[in-house]
DOSERO-790175 format. One record per residue (C-alpha): x, y, z; residue in one letter. Coordinates in steps of 0.1 Angstrom, whole numbers, padded with zeros to 4 digits, always signed. Example, Ala and Ser with C-alpha at 12.3 -4.5 7.8 and 13.67 -1.06 7.14 Angstrom:
<sites>
+0123-0045+0078A+0137-0011+0071S
</sites>
This chain:
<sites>
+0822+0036+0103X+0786+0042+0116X+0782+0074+0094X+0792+0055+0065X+0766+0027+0076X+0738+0051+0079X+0745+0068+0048X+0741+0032+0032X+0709+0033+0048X+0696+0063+0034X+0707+0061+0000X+0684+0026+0004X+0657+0041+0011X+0659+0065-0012X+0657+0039-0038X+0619+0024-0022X+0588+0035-0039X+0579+0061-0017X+0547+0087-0019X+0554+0118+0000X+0538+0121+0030X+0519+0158+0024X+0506+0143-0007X+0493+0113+0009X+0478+0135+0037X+0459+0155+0009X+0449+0125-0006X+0432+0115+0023X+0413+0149+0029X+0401+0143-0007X+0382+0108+0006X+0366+0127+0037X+0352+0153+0009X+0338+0126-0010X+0318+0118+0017X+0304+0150+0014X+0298+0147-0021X+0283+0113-0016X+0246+0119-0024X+0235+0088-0003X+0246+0105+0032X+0224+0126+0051X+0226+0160+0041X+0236+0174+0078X+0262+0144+0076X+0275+0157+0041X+0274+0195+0061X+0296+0177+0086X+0323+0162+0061X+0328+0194+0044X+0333+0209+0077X+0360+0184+0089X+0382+0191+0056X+0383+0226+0065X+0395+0220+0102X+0418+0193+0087X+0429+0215+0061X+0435+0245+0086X+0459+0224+0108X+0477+0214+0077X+0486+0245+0068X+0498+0256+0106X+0519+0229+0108X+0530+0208+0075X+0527+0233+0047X+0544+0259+0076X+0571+0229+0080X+0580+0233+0041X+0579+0272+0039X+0604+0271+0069X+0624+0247+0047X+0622+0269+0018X+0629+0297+0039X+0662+0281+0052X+0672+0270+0020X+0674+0233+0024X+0678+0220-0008X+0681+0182-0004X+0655+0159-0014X+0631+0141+0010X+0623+0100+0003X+0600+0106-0025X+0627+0127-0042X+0611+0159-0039X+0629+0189-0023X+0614+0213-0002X+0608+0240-0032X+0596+0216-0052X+0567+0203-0026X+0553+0234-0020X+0550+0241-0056X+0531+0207-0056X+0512+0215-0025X+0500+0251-0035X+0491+0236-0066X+0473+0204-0049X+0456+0229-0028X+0440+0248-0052X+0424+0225-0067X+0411+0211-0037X+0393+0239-0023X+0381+0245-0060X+0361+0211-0051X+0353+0223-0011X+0336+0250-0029X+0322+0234-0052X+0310+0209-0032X+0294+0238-0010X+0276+0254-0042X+0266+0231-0065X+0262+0198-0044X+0249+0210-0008X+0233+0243-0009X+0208+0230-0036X+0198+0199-0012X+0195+0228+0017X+0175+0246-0004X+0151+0214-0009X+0151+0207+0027X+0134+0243+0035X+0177+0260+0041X+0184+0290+0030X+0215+0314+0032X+0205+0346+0023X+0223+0367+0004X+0225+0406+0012X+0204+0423-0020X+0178+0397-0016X+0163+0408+0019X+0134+0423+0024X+0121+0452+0045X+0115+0427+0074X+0143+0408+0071X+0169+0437+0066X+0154+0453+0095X+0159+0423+0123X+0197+0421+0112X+0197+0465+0118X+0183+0457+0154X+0206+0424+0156X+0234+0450+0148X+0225+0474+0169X+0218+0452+0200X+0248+0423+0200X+0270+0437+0175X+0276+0471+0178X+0291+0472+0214X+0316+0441+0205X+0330+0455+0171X+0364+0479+0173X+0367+0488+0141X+0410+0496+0135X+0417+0522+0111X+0451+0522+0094X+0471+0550+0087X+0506+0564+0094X+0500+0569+0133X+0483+0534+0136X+0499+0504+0117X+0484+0475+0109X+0463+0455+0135X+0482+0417+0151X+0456+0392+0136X+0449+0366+0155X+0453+0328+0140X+0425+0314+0121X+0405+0348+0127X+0377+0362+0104X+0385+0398+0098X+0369+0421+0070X+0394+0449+0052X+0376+0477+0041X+0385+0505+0016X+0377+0544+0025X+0376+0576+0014X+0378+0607+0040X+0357+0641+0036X+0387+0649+0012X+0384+0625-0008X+0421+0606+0001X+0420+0571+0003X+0423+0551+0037X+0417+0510+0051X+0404+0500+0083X+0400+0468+0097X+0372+0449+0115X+0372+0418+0130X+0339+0394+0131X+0339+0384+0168X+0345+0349+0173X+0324+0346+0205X+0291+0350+0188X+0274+0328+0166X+0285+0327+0132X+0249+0321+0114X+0217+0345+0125X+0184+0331+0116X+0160+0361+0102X+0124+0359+0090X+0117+0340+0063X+0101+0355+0032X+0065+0345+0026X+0057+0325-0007X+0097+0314-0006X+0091+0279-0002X+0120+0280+0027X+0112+0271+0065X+0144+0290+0081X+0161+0314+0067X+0199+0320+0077X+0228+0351+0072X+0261+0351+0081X+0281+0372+0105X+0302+0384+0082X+0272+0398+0065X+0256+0416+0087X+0283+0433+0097X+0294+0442+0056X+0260+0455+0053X+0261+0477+0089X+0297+0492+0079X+0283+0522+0075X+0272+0528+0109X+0310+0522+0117X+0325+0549+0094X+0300+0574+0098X+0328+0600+0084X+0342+0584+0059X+0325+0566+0023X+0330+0533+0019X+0345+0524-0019X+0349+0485-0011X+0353+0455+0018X+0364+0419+0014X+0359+0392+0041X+0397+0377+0049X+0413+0354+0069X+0449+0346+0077X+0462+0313+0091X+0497+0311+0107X+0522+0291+0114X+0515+0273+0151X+0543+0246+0151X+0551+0249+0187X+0591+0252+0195X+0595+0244+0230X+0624+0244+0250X+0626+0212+0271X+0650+0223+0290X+0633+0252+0306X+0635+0254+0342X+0595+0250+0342X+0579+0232+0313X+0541+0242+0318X+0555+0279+0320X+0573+0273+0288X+0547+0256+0269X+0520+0286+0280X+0548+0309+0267X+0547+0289+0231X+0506+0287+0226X+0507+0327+0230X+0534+0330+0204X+0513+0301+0178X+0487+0334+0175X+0516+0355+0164X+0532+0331+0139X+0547+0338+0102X+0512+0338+0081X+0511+0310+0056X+0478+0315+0038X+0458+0345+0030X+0420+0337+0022X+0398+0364+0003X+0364+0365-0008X+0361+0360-0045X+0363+0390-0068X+0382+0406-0035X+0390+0446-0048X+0424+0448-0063X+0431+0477-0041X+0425+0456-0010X+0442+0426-0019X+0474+0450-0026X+0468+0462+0008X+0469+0431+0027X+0496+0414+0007X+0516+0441+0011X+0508+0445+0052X+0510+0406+0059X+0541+0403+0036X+0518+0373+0017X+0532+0357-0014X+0508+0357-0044X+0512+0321-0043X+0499+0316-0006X+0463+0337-0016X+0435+0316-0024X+0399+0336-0035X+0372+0317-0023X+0335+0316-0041X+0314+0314-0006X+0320+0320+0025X+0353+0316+0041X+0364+0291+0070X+0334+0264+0063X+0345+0244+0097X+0307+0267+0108X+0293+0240+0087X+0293+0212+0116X+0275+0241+0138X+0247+0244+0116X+0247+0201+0110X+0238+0208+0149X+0201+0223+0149X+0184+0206+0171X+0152+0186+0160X+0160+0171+0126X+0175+0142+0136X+0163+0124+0101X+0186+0146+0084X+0221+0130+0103X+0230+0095+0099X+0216+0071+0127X+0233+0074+0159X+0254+0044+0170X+0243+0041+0200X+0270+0024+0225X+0255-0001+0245X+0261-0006+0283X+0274-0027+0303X+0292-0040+0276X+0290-0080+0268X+0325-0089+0282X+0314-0072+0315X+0278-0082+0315X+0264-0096+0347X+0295-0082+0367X+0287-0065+0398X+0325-0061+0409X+0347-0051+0382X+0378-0063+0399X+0364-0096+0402X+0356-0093+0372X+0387-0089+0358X+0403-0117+0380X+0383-0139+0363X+0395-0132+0328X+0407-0109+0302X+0383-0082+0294X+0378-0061+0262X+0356-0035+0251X+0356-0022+0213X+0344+0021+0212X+0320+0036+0208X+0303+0002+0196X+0304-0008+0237X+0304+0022+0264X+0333+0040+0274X+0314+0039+0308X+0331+0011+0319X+0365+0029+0320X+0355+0055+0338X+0334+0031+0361X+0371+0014+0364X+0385+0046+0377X+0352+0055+0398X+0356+0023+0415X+0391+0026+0422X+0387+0057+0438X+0360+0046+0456X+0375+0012+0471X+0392+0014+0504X+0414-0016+0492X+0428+0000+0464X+0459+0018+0474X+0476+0037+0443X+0460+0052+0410X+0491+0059+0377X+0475+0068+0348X+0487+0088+0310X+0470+0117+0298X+0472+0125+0264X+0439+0142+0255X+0410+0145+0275X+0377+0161+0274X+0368+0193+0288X+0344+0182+0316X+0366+0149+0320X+0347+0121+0346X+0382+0108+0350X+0399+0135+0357X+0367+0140+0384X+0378+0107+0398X+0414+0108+0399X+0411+0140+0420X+0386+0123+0443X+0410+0095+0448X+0442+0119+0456X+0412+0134+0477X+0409+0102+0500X+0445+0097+0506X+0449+0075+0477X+0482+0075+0461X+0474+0092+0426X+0503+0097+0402X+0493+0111+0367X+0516+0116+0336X+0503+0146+0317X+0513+0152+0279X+0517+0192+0279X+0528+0187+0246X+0494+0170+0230X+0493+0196+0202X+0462+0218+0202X+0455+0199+0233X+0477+0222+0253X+0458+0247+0272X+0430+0218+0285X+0460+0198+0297X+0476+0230+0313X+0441+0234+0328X+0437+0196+0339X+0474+0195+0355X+0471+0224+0377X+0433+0205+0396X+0454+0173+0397X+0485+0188+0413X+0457+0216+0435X+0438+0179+0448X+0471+0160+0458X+0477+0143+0429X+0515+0138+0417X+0518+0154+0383X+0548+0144+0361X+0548+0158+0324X+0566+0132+0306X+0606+0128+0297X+0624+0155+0280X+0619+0150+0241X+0596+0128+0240X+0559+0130+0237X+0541+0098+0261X+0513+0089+0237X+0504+0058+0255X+0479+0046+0269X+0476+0029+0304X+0458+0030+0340X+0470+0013+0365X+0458+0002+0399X+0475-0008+0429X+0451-0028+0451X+0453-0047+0484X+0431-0079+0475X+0426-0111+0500X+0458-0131+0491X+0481-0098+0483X+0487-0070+0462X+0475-0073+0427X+0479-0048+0398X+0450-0040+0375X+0452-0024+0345X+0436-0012+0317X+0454-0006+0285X+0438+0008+0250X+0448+0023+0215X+0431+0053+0221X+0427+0085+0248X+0412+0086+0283X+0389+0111+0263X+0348+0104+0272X+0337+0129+0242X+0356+0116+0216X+0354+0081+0225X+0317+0084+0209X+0332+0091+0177X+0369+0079+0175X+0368+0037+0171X+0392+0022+0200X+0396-0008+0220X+0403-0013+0252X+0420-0043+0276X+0419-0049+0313X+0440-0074+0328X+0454-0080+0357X+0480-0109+0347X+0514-0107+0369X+0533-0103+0342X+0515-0075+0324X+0513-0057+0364X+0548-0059+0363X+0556-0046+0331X+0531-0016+0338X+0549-0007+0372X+0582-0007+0350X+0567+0016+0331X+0558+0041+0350X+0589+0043+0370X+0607+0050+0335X+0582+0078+0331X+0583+0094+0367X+0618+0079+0378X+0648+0081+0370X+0647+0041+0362X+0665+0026+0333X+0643+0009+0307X+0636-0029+0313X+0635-0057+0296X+0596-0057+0293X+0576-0092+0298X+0545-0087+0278X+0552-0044+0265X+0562-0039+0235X+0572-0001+0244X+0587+0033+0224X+0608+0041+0218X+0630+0016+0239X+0622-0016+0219X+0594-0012+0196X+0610-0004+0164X+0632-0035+0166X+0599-0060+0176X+0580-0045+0143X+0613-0052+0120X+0619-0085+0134X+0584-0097+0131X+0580-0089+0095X+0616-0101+0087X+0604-0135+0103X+0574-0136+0083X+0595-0131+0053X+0619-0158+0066X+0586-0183+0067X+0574-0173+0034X+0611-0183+0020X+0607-0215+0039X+0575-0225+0030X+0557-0220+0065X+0520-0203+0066X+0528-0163+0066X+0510-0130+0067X+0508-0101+0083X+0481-0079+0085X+0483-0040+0103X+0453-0014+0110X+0468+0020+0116X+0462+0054+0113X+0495+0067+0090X+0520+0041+0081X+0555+0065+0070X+0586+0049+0081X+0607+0040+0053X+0623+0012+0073X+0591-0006+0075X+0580+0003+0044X+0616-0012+0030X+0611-0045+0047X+0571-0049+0041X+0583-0047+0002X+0609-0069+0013X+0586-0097+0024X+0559-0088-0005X+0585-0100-0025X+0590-0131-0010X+0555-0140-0011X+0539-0129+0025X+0502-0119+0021X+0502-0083+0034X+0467-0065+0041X+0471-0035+0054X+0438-0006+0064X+0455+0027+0069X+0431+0058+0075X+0452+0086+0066X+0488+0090+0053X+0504+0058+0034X+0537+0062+0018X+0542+0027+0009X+0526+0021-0027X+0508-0015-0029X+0505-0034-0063X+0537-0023-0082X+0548-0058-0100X+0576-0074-0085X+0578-0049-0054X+0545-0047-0037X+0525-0075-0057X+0511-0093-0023X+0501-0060-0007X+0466-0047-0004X+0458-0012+0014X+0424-0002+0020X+0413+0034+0040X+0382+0035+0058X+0364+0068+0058X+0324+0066+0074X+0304+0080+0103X+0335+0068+0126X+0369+0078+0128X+0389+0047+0131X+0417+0050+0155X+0423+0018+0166X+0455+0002+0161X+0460-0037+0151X+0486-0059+0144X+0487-0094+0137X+0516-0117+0124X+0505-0158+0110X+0538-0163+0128X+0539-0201+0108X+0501-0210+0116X+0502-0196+0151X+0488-0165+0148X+0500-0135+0169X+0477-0103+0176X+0490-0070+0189X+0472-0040+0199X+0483-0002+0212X+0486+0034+0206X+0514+0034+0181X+0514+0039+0145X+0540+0030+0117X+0559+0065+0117X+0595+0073+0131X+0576+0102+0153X+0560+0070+0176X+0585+0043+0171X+0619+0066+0180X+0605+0102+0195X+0573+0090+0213X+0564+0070+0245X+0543+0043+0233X+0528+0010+0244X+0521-0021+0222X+0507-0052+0239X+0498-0087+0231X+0463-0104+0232X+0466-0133+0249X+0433-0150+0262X+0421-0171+0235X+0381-0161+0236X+0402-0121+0230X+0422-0133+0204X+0397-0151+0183X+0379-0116+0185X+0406-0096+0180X+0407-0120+0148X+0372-0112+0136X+0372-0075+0138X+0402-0073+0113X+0380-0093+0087X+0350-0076+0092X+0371-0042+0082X+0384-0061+0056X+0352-0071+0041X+0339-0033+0043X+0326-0023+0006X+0307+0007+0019X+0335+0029+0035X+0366+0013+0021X+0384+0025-0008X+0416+0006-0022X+0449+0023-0029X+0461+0017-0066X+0497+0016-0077X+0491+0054-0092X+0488+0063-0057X+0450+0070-0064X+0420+0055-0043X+0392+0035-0058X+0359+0026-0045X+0349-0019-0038X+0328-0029-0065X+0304-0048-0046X+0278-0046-0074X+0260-0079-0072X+0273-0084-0033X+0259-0078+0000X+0271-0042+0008X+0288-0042+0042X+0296-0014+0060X+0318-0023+0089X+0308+0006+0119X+0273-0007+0109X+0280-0038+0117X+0303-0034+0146X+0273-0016+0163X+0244-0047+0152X+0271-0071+0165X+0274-0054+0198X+0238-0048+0203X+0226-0084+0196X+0256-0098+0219X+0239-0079+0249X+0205-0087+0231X+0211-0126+0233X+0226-0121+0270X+0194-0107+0281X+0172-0139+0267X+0200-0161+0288X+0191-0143+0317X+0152-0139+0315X+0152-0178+0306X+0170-0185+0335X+0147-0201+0360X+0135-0178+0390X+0155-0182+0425X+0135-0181+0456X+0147-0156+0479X+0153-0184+0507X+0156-0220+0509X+0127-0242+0522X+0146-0247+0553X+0160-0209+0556X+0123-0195+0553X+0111-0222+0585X+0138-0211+0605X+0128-0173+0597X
</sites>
């Protein structure tokens, strides 16, 4: 009977308007390029954009595009939600592809290199240095080069080198004293910089003048085959597939993960990049030695792997050329004035909104703690965390003093692996108790907890947020952050924790809404009852900020209750499968993706809930991966002063017409027309907002009256 039901199911999904998710991903790389396009962004900004579709576009293909070649490979024939089957998505994936990096380069040649060229840039090309020039990259060569290079001849007693992932190799066609052909292989090291700044040429009009790595060494081969002529070389690079397949039931996990990030550099290649007009005889030669399928080779007209781009947006000293920093400011309001952060934090609800207001205080949070002789215990999740991590400094200080410390450490972050390995091993070295998580499921929440011995008892404090425990990225990413210290919410968190380290049963939560124990059946049955409400005539609405919204379930039911009349608003970053405006489906929904300086990360949700309005706030997005196969934490805003702020950030993002684009029903995303209108650019305004809060705090306090250090009577007596 239950296969039948979810059978049922399926087939009803199948029947939703549904965009496939790689599409929709590509889509979304598309919007970050137009941002370098964009001719009103900073040039060094535009650099930066371009950059950040390569990177995205790299882990794409190690992952997703790998995913459907695997497919292919297995011969999986049945169709996905959007009706596609695996064959038939890579064919619209290669094709997608191409002509997206036919605008990445286009973008690179025709729309940025010209600006460079204004601002005093140049990339030189080989033929056009001169004497000067051509001699500082010899001696460059000759003094950082040379003694790093192992150039790998292949031939019948040595086969074809093991290319690293995402390495920058160039293939090179030879001729021996005899005149018989022969390749070799050099790899362009990855430890030294990739861009070499030369002379500049007198009566250029440039003020720096730069050359690739990749160039030098092309133009020094022959000092590497001194024996042999050189008939051609071609710049390549190979990407692989890195899906990590870990066995969770290995006797020792972090042994077993460390096993699988070694293998991700030895993975089935899944894209062959050559330098345009690559030499046939090359290209034969590597797609015949990599096994590559025609289909998976892209010839590129610049230089390959542009993620170097966000180096070079990096020179120091031309700061006008980079959009103006949002600076965070500290303490933020909510915490203004407060000397004692626990006190603080008995007196009310606190929230801070990244990087708009300082991450500081969360690390102060955890300083403290380790600090205070009253505080007892320390739990805390780590997803992804910096390299030189203040946190991580302070948990191990507070395992240090005799604290109890416990620490959940996701092993399993992806591409995050190796710095969580790292971070794990000083925990567990400092007296920390390190737990990695339950078997098959990821903990993607976020939470810090701490146990501490106040006046009139024990009192839990927490703080809880949508994004990591991560002080580098919390300048860029946009998060917010709760601390509370509510009974209620204490108890919930302890629950919490022994599910992760215990062997405790799940609970019936008081405040959580937690993943994957729970949290599917809260999101269904709040939209089902705003549906209900619309039906009976009560105020409805919901409106959700995410970063991918994929399940079909809630995709099925957000239709559902479109069609019944509920106002739906939705801001969704990256991937969106549900399509919005489709008459008599989708009529009431709106979706909107905000691409600027910021990366928004935060997740919102908020329900009219018949004129009394609910917000919710956590780590989890709309996808099955966090609502059924992840660890993840959803929790209410409660405080009223929170809630009507909560309120206003949502409509501030929804009144963006700077960084917002709509979604159409074709699937396609359009810019606001705000011609005529005040243009608003939400991060702008998140970062004035912040600043003048703190601004108007500091008039409150210089207008306050000045206290005399003692009373009349105190300074007699002294």
């Amino acid at each position: 009977m239950k296969s039948s039901v979810s059978e049922k199911e399926k087939q009803q999904k199948q029947k939703i308007p549904y965009l496939n998710r790689e599409l929709s991903w590509l889509d979304f790389n598309i919007r970050v390029l137009e941002e370098a396009f964009e001719k009103e962004n900073p040039i060094f900004e535009r650099l930066r954009f371009l950059a950040i579709t390569a990177s995205n576009l790299d882990e794409f293909f190690m992952v997703r595009v790998a995913g459907v070649m695997e497919q292919v490979r297995s011969k999986i024939n049945a169709p996905d939600l959007s009706g596609l089957t695996p064959q038939e998505l890579l064919n619209r994936l290669r094709e997608k592809i191409s002509r997206f990096m036919e605008k990445q380069y286009s973008c690179y040649n025709r729309s940025i290199l010209p600006v460079l060229k204004n601002k005093g840039f140049v990339f030189a090309d080989p033929e056009e240095l001169n004497a000067e020039q051509r001699e500082y990259v010899e001696q460059y060569f000759a003094r950082t080069l040379f003694p790093v290079l192992t150039p790998l001849a292949v031939d019948r007693s040595r086969p074809f080198p093991m290319l690293s992932n995402k390495s920058q190799n160039i293939a090179v066609r030879l001729e021996d004293e005899n005149g018989e052909p022969c390749f070799a292989v050099v790899q362009v090291p990855g430890i030294v910089p990739r861009f070499l700044e030369i002379p500049t040429q007198e009566g250029s009009g440039a003020e720096r003048t730069f050359f690739l790595l990749e160039q030098v060494i092309t133009l020094m081969l022959p000092q590497l085959f001194e024996l042999h002529t050189i008939k051609a070389s071609c710049p390549f690079r190979l990407t692989r597939n890195s899906d990590l397949e870990i066995d969770e039931e290995a006797e020792d996990l972090m042994v077993e993960v460390q096993k699988s990030i070694k293998k991700r550099q030895r993975g089935r290649p899944v894209r062959l990049e050559l330098a345009q007009k690559c030499d046939p005889d090359i290209r034969e030669f590597l797609t015949e030695m990599l096994k590559m399928n025609d289909k998976d080779i892209y010839e590129l007209p610049g230089p390959l792997d542009l993620t170097f781009l966000s180096k070079f947006a990096g020179l120091p000293g031309y700061e006008s050329l980079c959009f103006k920093p949002i600076v965070p400011v500290s303490p933020p309001a909510d915490f203004w004035g407060c000397s004692d952060i626990f006190e603080a934090i008995r007196e009310r609800d606190r929230m801070v909104h990244h990087p708009y207001e300082s991450f500081d205080c969360v690390t102060e949070f955890v300083r403290r703690a380790a600090e205070d002789d009253k505080v007892l215990a320390i739990k805390q999740t780590l997803y992804r965390v910096s390299g030189h991590s203040p946190i991580v400094a302070a948990l191990i200080k507070a395992a240090e003093a005799g604290k109890q410390v416990t620490v959940l450490v996701e092993l399993k972050a992806r591409f995050d692996e190796e710095n969580n390995i790292l971070w794990a091993k000083k925990l567990e070295a400092a007296g920390c108790h390190v737990v990695y998580g339950l078997a098959g499921l990821k903990t993607h929440c976020k939470i810090l907890l701490v146990v501490r011995q106040d006046e009139d008892g024990i009192r839990r404090y927490l703080h809880m947020g949508t994004g990591n425990y991560n002080d580098s990225t919390a300048k860029a990413y946009t998060d917010i952050g709760m601390f509370t210290c509510r009974e209620p919410f204490g108890s919930d968190a302890s629950s919490l924790f022994n599910v992760l380290t215990g062997y405790s049963l799940p609970p019936e939560y008081n405040k959580f809404i937690v993943a994957p124990h729970g949290m599917r059946t809260f999101f269904e049955e709040r939209i089902r009852r705003e549906t209900e409400n619309a039906r009976r005539g009560l105020p409805s609405g919901i409106t959700a900020k995410v970063n991918s919204l994929v399940d079909a379930n809630i995709i099925s039911l957000l239709y559902e209750a479109s069609q019944a009349g509920v106002p739906i608003q939705l801001i969704v970053r990256g991937i969106c499968c549900l399509i919005p405006g489709l008459p008599g489906v989708s009529e009431t929904i709106t979706v909107r993706s905000i691409v600027g300086q910021l990366l928004e990360h935060s997740r919102i949700f908020c329900f009219e809930n018949g004129g009394e309005k609910h917000i919710f706030m956590g780590s989890a997005d709309w996808m099955p991966r966090n609502l059924d196969r992840r660890v993840e934490l959803v929790f209410p805003i409660e405080d009223e002063g929170l809630k009507q702020r909560a309120f206003s950030i949502l409509e501030l993002m929804l009144s963006d017409n700077v960084n917002a684009r709509i979604m159409q029903p074709d699937t396609s995303y359009a810019h606001i027309d705000h011609r005529g209108k005040a243009s608003v650019n939400c991060q702008s305004k998140f970062s004035v907002l912040a600043q003048q809060a703190v601004c108007a705090l500091e008039e409150q306090d210089l207008a306050k009256p000045l206290q005399p250090l003692y009373t009349i009577e105190e300074a007699q007596k002294k």
